[in-house]
N, C-alpha and C positions, 0 to 999 in steps of 0.2 A: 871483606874489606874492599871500598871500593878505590880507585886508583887512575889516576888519570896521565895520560901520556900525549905526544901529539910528532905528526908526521906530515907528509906536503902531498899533495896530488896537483902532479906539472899537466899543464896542459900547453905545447906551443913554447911560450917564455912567461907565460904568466904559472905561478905557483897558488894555491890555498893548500892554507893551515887546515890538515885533520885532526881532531879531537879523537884518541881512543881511552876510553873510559872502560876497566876490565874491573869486572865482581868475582869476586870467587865465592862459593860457600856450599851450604850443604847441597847434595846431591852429585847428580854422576854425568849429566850432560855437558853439551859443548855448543854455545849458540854465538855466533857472529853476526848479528846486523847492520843496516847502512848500508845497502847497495854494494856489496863487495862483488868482483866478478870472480870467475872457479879459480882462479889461481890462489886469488887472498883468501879464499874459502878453505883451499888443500894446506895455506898457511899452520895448519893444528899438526901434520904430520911433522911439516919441515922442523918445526919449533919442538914437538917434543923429541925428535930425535937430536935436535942441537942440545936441550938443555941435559938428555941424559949420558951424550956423549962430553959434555963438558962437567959433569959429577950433581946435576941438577936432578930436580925428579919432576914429572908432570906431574902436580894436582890432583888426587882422586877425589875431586868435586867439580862441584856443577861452575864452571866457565861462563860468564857472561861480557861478551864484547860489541861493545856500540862504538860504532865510525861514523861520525859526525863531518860536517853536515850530510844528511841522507841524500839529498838530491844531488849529488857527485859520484860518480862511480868511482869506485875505489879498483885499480888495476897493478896487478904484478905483484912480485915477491919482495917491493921495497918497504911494507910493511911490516916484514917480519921482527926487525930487530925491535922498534918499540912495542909492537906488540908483546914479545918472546920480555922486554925488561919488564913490563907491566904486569905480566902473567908472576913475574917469580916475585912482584913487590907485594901484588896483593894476595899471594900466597906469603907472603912472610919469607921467603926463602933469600930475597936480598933485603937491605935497609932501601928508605925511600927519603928525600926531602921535600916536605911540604912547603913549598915558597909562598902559598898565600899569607903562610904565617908569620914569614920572613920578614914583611911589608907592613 
């Protein structure tokens, strides 16, 4: 299921809106792209240790996370949280509301 979520990359005082769009499905990998630098990268340990300490479970399937727009670097660990909600909606593990539908 695909699943879209979104987060800021500050630069200075100017902010842009990131787009994270998380797939889950069959298979067993874990792939992040969009320019993340190693911290948003190591984001896969932080997260699944947050969600099984909080009664969650990592996904045993294949992860696919895009951070839009590509040509921003995506830096730090402020990603984690919509990431970590995105991860358990399109795993089915929390509900989700779709607002294009809203509208």
């Amino acid at each position: 299921m695909l699943v879209k979520t979104f987060g800021s990359a500050v630069f200075g005082i100017d902010a842009t809106t990131i787009t994270i769009e998380v797939d889950v499905t069959t298979g067993i990998k874990f792939l992040l792209v969009g320019l993340p630098d190693s911290a948003v990268k190591e984001s896969q340990q932080r997260i699944e240790s947050a969600l099984r300490l909080n009664g969650y479970k990592w996904p045993k399937k294949k992860i696919i996370i895009n951070m839009a727009p590509a040509d921003i670097r995506k830096e730090g660990s402020a990603y984690d949280l919509p990431l970590a909600a995105a991860v358990l909606a399109a795993s089915g593990q929390i509900n989700h509301v779709n607002y294009r539908s809203m509208f």
